[in-house]
C-alpha positions as CSV (number, residue, x, y, z in Angstrom):
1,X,35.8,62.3,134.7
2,X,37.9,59.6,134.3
3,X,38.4,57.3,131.3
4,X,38.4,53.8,132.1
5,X,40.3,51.3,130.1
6,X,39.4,50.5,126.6
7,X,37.9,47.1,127.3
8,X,40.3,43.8,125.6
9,X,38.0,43.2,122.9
10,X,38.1,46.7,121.6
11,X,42.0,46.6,122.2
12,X,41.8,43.4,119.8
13,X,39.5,45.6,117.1
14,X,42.3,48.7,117.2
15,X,45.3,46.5,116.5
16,X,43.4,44.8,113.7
17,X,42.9,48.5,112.1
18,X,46.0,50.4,113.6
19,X,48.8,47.8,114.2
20,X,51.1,48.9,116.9
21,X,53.2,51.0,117.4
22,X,50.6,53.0,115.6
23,X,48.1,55.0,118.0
24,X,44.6,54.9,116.8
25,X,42.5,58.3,116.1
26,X,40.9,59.5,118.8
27,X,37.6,59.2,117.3
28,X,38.5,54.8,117.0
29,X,39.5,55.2,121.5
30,X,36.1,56.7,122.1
31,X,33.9,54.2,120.0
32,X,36.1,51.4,121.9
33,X,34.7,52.1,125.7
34,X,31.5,50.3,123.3
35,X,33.1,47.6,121.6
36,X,29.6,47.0,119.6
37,X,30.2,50.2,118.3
38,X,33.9,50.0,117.4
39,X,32.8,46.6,115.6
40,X,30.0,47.8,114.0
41,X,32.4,50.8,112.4
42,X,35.3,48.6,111.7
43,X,33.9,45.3,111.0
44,X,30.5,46.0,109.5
45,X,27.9,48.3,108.4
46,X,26.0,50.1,111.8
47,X,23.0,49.7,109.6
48,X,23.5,46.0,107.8
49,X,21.5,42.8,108.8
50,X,24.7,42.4,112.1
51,X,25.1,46.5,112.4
52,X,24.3,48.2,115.4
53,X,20.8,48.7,115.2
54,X,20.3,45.0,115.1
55,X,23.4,44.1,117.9
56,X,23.6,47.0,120.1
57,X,22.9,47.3,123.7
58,X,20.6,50.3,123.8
59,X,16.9,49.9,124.9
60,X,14.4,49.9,122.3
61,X,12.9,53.2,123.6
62,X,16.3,54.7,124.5
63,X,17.6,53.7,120.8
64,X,14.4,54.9,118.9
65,X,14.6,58.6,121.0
66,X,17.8,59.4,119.8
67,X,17.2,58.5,116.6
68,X,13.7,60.5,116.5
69,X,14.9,63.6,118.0
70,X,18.7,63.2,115.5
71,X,16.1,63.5,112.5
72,X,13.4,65.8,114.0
73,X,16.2,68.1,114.9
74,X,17.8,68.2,111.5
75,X,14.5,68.0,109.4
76,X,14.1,64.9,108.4
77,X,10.8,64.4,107.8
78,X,11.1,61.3,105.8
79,X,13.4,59.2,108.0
80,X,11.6,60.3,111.5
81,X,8.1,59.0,109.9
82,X,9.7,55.9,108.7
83,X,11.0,55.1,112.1
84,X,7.7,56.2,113.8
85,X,6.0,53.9,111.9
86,X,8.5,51.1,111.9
87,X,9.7,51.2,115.5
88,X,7.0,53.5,117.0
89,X,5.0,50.3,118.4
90,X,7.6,48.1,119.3
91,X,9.8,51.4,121.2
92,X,7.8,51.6,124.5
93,X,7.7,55.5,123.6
94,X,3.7,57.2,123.9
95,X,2.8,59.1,121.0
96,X,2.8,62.1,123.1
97,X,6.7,61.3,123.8
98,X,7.1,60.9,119.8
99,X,5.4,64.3,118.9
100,X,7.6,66.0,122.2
101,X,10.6,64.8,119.6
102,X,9.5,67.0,117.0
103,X,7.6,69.8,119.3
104,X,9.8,69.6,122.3
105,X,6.6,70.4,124.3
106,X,7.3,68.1,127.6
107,X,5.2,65.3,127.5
108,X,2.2,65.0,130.9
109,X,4.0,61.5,131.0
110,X,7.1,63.2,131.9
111,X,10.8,62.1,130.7
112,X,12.6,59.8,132.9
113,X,15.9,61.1,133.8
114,X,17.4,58.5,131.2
115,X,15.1,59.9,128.5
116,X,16.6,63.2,129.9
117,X,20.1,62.0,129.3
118,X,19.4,60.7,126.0
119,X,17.9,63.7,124.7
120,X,20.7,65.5,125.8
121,X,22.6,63.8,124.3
122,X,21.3,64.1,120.6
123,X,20.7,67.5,121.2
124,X,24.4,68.2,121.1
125,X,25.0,65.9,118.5
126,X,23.1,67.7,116.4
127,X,24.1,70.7,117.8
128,X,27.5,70.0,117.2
129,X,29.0,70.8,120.7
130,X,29.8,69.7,124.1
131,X,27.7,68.8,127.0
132,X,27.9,71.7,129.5
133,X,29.0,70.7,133.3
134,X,25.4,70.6,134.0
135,X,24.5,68.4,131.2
136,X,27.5,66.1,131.6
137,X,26.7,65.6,135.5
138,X,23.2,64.9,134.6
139,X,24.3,62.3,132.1
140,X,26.7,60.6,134.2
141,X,24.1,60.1,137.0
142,X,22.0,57.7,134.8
143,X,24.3,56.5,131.6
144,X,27.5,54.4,132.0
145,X,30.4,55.5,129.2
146,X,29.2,52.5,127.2
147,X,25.6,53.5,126.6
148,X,27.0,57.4,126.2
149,X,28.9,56.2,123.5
150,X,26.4,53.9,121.5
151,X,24.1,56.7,121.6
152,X,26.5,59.1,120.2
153,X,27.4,56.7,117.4
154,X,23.8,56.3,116.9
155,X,22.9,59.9,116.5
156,X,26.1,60.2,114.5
157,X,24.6,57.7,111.8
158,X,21.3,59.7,111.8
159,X,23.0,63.2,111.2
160,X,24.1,61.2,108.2
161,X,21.3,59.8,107.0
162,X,18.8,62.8,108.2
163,X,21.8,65.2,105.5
164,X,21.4,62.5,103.4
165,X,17.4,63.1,103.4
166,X,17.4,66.8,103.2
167,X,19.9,67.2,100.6
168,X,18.3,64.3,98.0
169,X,15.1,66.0,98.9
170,X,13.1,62.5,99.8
171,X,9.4,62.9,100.5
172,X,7.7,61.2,103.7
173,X,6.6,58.0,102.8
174,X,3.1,57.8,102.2
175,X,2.2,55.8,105.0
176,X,4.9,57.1,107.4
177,X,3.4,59.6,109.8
178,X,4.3,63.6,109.5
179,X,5.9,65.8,111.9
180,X,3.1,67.1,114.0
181,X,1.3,70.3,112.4
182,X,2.4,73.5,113.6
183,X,6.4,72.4,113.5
């Protein structure tokens, strides 16, 4: 695959943070394909009242699945039930399609190949590796670099916050659903 050029904005961002002749990190090119998420890393918090969850381009439903699976995945009772029942009305996801998050049994109302992608997605985020040539060809038949990349920033901040869950030990909230029984 081919990298297309970091977009001006993002160019503008970089130089503010790594003045030429300086090259940025790597990590700083990749966010800028997304220059909502290399803003919402350099210039603000991705979770204040401008961050990313507020100003990025994801789709409700698209945004909401990676961040459901990111904390299922890693265990993170508390922040997957806060999100379920914070964002679980407004997402456009079925409750079957936010149990398959925490089950991974394949919901009757069956993924659509962008659900497919996004999954994927997190899944190796969490996992902590690379999309196989299967995976990557399936991706880059439904997702642009730009939407790759918000959701990998995404399920970057909820690997955070779902360690940051586990390892304080924070209970589901009271009125936040729990993973489905028998997970």
């Amino acid at each position: 695959m081919t990298t297309p050029p970091v977009p001006e904005e993002s160019r503008r961002l970089l130089d503010s943070v790594v003045p030429p002749p300086n090259r940025p990190p790597r990590l700083y090119l990749a966010m800028a394909h997304n220059p909502e998420v290399l803003r919402g890393y350099i210039e603000r918090p991705i979770l204040g009242l401008h961050g990313l969850l507020h100003t990025g381009q994801l789709a409700p439903d698209e945004r909401e699945l990676t961040i459901l699976r990111v904390t299922a995945r890693c265990g993170a009772e508390h922040e997957w039930g806060v999100h379920v029942a914070y964002f679980g009305k407004t997402s456009g996801l079925s409750s079957e399609q936010v149990a398959a998050t925490v089950t991974e049994v394949t919901p009757s109302h069956a993924w659509s190949p962008r659900h497919l992608a996004v999954l994927t997605i997190a899944d190796a985020m969490v996992d902590q590796r690379e999309l196989t040539a299967a995976e990557l060809a399936g991706v880059d038949e439904v997702l642009g670099i730009a939407t790759r990349t918000e959701i990998v920033a995404v399920s970057a901040q909820y690997l955070g916050i779902s360690a940051m869950c586990r390892v304080l030990a924070i209970p589901p909230e009271d009125s936040a659903p729990r993973f489905p029984s028998g997970t």
